[in-house]
C-alpha positions in Angstrom: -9.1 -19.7 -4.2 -5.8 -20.5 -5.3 -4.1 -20.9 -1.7 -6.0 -23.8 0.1 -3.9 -24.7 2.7 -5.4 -22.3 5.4 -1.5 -22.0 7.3 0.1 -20.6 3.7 -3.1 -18.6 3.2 -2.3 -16.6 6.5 1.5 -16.1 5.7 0.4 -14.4 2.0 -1.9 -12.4 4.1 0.7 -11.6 6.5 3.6 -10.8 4.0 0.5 -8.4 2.2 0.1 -7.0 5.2 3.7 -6.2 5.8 3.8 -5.0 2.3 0.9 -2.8 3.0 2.3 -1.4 6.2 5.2 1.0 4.4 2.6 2.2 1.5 0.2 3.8 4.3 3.1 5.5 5.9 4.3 6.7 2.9 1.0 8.5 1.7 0.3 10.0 5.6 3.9 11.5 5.4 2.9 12.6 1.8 -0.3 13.8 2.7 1.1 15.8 6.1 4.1 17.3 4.0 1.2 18.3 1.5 -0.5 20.4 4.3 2.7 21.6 6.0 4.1 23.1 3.3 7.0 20.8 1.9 7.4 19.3 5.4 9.8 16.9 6.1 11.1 16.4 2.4 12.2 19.7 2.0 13.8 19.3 5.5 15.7 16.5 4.6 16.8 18.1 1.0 18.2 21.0 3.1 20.1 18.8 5.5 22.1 17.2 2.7 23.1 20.3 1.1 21.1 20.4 -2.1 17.6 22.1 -2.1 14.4 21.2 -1.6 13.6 17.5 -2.7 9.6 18.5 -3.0 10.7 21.2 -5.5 12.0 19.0 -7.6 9.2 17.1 -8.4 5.8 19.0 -9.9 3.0 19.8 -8.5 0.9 17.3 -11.0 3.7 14.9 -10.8 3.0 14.6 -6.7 -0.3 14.3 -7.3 -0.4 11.2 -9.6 2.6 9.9 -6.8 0.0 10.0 -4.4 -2.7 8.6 -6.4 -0.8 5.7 -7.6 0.0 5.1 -4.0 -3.6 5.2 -3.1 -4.7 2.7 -5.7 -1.8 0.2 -4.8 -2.6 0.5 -1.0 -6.5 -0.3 -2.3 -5.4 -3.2 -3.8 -3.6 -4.5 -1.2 -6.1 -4.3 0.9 -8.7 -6.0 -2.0 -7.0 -8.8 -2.2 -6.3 -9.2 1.8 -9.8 -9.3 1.9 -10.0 -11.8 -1.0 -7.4 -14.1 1.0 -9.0 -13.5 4.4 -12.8 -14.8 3.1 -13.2 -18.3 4.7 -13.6 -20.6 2.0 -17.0 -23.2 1.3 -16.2 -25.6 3.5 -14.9 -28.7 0.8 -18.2 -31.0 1.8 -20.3 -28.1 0.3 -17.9 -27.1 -3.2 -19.7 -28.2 -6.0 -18.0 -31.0 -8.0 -17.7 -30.7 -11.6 -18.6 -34.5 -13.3 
C-alpha cells in the first residue's frame, strides 16, 4: 500500500469519508425527487423566480447524473475499503533480494 504510516492512513480514509458523505446525500435527494415528482428541485427553481430546475435537464441526462454519481460513491467506498485492509504485518512482507 502506498500509505504506511497507519495515523496518515486513517486521515485519507477520513477525508474519503468526508468526501463520500455529500455524494450519498446527493443521490437520496435525487432519488426522492425522482419518486416525488420533481421534488425539492423544482421547489427551489419556483422560489427564485425561474421555472423548474428538473425541467431543464432531460430525462436521459438525469439518469446518467445519477449513475455517475452512483459509480463515484462506489469508488469511494472501494478504495476506503482498500485503505481500511490492515496491512501484512512488516515481519511477514516478503523481501525482494
Amino acid at each position: 500500500m502506498a500509505v504506511d504510516n497507519p495515523r496518515v492512513r486513517w486521515v485519507v480514509i477520513g477525508l474519503v469519508v468526508l468526501l463520500l458523505v455529500p455524494l450519498v446525500v446527493m443521490l437520496g435527494m435525487m432519488a426522492m425527487g425522482a419518486m416525488s415528482s420533481g421534488g425539492m428541485m423544482s421547489q427551489m427553481g419556483g422560489m427564485m423566480g425561474g421555472g423548474s430546475i428538473a425541467g431543464m435537464m432531460s430525462p436521459a441526462a438525469m439518469v446518467l447524473c445519477v449513475a455517475w454519481l452512483a459509480l463515484v460513491a462506489a469508488a469511494l467506498v472501494f478504495l476506503i475499503i482498500l485503505l481500511a485492509r490492515s496491512p501484512k504485518p512488516p515481519a511477514a512482507r516478503d523481501k525482494a533480494a
